[in-house]
N, C-alpha and C positions, 0 to 999 in steps of 0.2 A: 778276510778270514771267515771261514763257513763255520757259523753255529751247530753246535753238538745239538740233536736233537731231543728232545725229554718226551717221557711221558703224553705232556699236554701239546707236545708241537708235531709228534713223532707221526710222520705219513701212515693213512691208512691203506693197506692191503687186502683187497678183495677175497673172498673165498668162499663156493658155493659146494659146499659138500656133495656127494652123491648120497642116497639114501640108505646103506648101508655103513658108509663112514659116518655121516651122521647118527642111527642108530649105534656104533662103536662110540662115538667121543662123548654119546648120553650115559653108553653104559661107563662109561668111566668116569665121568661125571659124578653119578651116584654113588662110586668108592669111594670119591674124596671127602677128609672128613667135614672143609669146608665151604662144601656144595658152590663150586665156582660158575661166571656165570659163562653161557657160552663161547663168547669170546674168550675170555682166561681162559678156558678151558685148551682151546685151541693153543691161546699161545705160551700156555705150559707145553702141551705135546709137541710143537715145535720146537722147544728149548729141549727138552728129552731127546727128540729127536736129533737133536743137532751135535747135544753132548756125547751121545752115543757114537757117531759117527766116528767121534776123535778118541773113545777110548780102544779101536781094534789099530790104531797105529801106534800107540805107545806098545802095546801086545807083539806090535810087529819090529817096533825097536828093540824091543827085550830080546825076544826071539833072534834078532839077528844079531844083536851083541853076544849074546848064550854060546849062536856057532860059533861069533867071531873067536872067541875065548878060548872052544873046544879046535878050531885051527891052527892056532897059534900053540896049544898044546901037544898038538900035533906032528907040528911043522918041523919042515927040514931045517934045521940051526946052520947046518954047512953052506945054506944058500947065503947070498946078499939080500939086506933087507927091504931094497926094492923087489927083488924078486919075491919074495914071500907075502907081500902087500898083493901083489898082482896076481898070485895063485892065489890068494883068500879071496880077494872083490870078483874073481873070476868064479870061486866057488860060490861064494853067497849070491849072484845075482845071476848064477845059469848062464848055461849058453847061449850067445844073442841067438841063435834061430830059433830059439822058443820064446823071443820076446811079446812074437804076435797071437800068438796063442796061451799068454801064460793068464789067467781071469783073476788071479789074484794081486794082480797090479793094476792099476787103471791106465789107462793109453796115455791122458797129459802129464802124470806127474812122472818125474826122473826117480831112478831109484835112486834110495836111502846107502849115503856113503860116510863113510866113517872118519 
């Protein structure tokens, strides 16, 4: 069984700022109220950074349940309700020949299905 790592076991991670990243993570350094040291500094902006990442996908959950709602609002009642599942995923996820050119999806991940 592989031990969780802590704190005091937790491998170190190299990193040689450039000198403009560095003068950024000093000046941000000096907002904090309490003046972390340059490592913490880092691996606070890491953790920001990492959290941020994940909140423009709930955005894009939201977003696509919002149309899902406003389709299904929409929608033709007379169809079968596989048919109307399969006009909706076809409208929320575009046309595949724009899948290689769409930049607001990343290439490995599969779209978001409901």
């Amino acid at each position: 069984m592989k031990r969780r790592e802590t704190g005091a076991t937790a491998r170190a991670a190299g990193f040689r700022p450039s000198p403009p990243q560095l003068k950024a993570i000093t000046a941000w350094m000096a907002c904090q109220s309490d003046e972390p040291s340059l490592s913490e500094a880092i691996g606070r902006l890491v953790e920001l950074g990492l959290a941020s990442h994940a909140a423009p996908d709930r955005q894009k959950q939201r977003a696509r349940k919002m149309a899902g709602d406003a389709i299904d609002r929409m929608g033709d009642t007379t169809t079968t309700a596989e048919d109307r599942a399969i006009r909706k995923r076809d409208l929320l996820d575009g046309p595949k020949e724009f899948d290689r050119v769409r930049i607001d999806r990343s290439k490995c991940s599969k779209p978001i299905r409901e």
